[in-house]
C-alpha positions in Angstrom: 138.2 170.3 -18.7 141.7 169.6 -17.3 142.5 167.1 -15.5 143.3 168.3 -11.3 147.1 167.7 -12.0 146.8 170.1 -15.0 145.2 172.6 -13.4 147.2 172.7 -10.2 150.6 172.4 -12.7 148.8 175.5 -14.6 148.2 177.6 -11.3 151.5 176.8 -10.2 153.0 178.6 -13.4 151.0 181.5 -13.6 152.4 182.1 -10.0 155.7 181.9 -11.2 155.2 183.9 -13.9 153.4 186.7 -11.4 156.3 186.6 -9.5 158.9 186.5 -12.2 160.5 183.4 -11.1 159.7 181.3 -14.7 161.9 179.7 -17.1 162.0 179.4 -20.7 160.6 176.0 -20.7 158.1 176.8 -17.7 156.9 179.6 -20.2 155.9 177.2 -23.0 155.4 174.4 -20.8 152.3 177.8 -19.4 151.5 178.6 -22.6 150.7 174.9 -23.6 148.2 174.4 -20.6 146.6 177.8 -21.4 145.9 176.8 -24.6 144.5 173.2 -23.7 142.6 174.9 -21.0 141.1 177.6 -23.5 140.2 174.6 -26.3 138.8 173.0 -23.4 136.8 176.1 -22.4 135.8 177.1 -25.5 134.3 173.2 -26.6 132.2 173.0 -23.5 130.7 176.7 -24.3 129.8 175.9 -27.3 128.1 172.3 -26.3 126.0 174.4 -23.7 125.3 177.8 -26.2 124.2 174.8 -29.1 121.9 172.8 -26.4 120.3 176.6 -25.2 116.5 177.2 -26.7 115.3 180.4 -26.5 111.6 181.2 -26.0 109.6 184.2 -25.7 106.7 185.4 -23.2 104.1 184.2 -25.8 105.7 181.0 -25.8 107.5 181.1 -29.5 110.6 179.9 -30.1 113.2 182.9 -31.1 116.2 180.8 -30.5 118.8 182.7 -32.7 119.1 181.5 -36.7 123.0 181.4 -36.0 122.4 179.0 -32.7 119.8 176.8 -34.9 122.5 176.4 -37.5 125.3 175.4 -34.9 123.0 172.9 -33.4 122.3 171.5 -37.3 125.7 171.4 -38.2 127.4 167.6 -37.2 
């Protein structure tokens, strides 16, 4: 994730931006740390969606082929 500076830079933005007090280079400056927060986001889900094992009442594993084939891909 982003750092706490990040993040409290990022929240400080989209405040501006709510408020419509944002400059041009605030607004990319934003759009940056959105996108560095998403990556962020999006890496970490996938880590936790490739170490998830599904298994069923009877005790089989029906882990999803498409989750099986993340996990196998390095």
């Amino acid at each position: 994730m982003l750092d706490d500076q990040k993040l409290l830079r990022l929240n400080q933005l989209a405040k501006l931006k709510r408020e419509d007090k944002i400059s041009k280079t605030e607004l990319k400056e934003l759009t940056g740390l959105r996108e560095e927060y998403l990556s962020n986001f999006r890496n970490s889900f996938k880590n936790q969606i490739k170490n998830t094992k599904v298994i069923d009442p009877e005790g089989k594993d029906v882990t999803p082929d498409k989750v099986k084939a993340l996990r196998n891909k390095k």
